[in-house]
C-alpha positions in Angstrom: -113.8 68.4 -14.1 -114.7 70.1 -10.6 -110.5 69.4 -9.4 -109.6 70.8 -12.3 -111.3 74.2 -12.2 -111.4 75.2 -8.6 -108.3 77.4 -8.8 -109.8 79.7 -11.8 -112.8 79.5 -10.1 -112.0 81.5 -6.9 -109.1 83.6 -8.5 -111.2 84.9 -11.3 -114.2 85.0 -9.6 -113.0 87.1 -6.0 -110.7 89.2 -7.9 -107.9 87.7 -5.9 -104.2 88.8 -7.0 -102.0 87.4 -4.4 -98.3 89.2 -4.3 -95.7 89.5 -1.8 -95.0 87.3 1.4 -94.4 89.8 4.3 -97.4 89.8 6.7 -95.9 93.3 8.5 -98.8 96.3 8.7 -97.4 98.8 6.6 -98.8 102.4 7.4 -100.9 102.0 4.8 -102.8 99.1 6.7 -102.5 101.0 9.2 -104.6 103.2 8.2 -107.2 101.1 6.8 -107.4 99.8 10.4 -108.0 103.5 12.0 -110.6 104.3 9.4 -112.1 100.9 10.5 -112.2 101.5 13.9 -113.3 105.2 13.2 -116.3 103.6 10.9 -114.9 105.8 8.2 -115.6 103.2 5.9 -117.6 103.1 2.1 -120.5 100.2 2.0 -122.0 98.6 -0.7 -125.4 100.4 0.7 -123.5 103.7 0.0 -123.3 103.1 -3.7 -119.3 103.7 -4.4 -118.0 100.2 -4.4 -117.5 98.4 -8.1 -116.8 95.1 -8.8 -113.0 94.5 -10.3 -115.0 94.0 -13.6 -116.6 97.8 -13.7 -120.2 97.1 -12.1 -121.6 99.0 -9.4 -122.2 96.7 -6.5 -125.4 97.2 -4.7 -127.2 94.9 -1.9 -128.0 91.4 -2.2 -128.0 89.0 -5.2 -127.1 90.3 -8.6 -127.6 88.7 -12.2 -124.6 86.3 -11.7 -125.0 84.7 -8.3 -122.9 86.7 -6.4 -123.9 88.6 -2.8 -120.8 90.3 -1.8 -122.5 92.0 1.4 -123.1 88.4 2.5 -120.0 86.9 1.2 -121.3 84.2 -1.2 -122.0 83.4 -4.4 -124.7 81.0 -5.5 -124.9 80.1 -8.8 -124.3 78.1 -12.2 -120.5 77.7 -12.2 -120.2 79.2 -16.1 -121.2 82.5 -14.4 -118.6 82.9 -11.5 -116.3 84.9 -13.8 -119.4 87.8 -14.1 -119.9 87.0 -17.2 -123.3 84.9 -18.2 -123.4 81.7 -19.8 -120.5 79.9 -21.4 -119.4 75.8 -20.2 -120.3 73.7 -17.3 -123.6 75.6 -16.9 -125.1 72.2 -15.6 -122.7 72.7 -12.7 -124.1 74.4 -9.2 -121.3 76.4 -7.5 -121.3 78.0 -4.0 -118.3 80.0 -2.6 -118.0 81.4 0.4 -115.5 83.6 2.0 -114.7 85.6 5.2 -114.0 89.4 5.6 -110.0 89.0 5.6 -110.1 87.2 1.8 -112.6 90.0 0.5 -114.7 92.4 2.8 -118.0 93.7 2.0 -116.6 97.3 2.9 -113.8 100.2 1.1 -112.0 101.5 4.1 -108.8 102.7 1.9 -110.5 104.5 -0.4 -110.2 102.8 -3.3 -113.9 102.0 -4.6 -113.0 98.1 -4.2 -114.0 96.0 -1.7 -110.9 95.5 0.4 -108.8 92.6 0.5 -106.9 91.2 3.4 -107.2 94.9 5.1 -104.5 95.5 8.0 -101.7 93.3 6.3 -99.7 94.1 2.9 -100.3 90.1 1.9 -102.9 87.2 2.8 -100.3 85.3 5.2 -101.5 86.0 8.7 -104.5 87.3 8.1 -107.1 85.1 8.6 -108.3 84.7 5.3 -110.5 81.7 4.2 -112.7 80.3 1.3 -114.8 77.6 0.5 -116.0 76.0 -2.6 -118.9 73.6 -3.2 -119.3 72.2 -6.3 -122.2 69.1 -7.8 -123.4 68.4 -11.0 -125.1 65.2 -12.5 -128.0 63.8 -11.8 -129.4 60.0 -10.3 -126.1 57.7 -10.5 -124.1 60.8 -11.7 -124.5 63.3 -9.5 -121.4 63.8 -7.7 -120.1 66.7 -5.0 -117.1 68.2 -4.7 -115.6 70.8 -1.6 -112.8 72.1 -0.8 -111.5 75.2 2.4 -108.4 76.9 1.5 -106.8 79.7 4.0 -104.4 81.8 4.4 -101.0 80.2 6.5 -100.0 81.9 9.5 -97.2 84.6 9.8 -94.9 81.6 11.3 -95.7 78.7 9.0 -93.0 77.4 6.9 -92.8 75.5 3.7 -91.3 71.7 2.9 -91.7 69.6 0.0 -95.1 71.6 -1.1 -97.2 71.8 1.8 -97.1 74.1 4.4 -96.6 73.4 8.1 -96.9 75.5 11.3 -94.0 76.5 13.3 -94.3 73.4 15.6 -93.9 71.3 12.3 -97.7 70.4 12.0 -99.2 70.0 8.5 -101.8 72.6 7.6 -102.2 71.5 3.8 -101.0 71.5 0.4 -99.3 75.0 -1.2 -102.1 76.5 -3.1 -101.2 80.1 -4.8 -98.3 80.8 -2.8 -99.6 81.8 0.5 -102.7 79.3 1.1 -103.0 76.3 2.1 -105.7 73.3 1.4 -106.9 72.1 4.7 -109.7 69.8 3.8 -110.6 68.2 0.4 -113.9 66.3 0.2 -115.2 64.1 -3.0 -118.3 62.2 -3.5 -118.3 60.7 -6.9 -119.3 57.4 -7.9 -117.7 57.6 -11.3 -114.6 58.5 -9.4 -115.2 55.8 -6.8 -114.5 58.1 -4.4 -117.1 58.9 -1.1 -115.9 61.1 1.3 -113.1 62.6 2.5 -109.7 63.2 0.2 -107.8 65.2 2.8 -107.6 66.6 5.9 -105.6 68.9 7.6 -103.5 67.2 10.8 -103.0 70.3 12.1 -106.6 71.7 12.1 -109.2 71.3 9.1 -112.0 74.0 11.2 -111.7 77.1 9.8 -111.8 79.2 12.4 -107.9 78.0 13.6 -106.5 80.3 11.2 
């Protein structure tokens, strides 16, 4: 189940939309990065950022898992989508993320949490997430977890997986402008114990 619903998981759960391939900073970004610098930025403190869904963020955990100040949600995996309840409750998810895939600040103005702030897509930007998965229990408990990141401005595609401009595999294509760098599995059911895949270029997340 877990390789199955990893992709709805982070989309639907981060709010992620992921449009256009030009990694340029339009004045727009621009912008976002003088306010940055300036500290003209909202915070979730502040009491004007809502969730994609409508809610009013506020500090720490809310009612689903999610700690958006911290960037991470902690959960049951039928709740990722803000919505409580519904299938796979039995499954524990954890997602982590850095400030490039979804900041815990508003510095454009918007009353969102910014997304990949300086550049007009995710490529280049740095962006990275994480997601840990495990459900069962005794001889069925299994584990599943997997980083994706944003490619760099250079990298190139070939035959589905992306590679960097010295043609060095990051990963796998994953929504266009990621890339899976490491893939790890521990299911008995599955046989499978350990690692499924990992990036020859760099699996660490702070490379990109």
């Amino acid at each position: 189940m877990r390789k199955l619903v990893y992709l709805i998981v982070v989309i639907v759960a981060l709010g992620l939309i992921v449009v256009g391939c030009n990694p340029a900073v339009p004045l727009t970004g621009q912008n976002e990065l003088v306010n940055k610098a300036k500290g003209n930025c909202a915070t979730i403190q502040d009491g004007t950022i809502f969730a994609s869904t409508g809610e009013l963020l506020t500090p720490g955990y809310d009612k689903f898992g999610y700690n958006y100040q911290a960037h991470i949600f902690n959960g049951r995996y039928c709740d990722y989508d803000r919505e409580l309840g519904g299938g796979y409750c039995d499954v524990t998810l954890v997602m982590k993320w850095n400030d490039a895939w979804l900041s815990n600040k508003d510095c454009d103005g918007d009353n969102l949490l910014d997304r990949h702030y300086g550049f007009d897509s995710y490529i280049g930007s740095g962006a990275w997430c994480t997601n840990h998965q495990s459900g069962g229990e005794g001889d069925d408990h299994w584990t599943y977890f997997i980083k994706i990141v944003a490619v760099p401005a250079d990298a190139y595609v070939e035959d589905g997986y992306w590679y960097t401009a010295d043609d060095t595999e990051i990963g796998e294509v994953i929504w266009g402008s990621f890339a899976i760098i490491q893939e790890v599995s521990n299911d008995p059911s599955l046989d499978e114990h350990g690692i499924l895949y990992h990036s020859p270029a760099n699996p660490g997340l702070g490379k990109w």
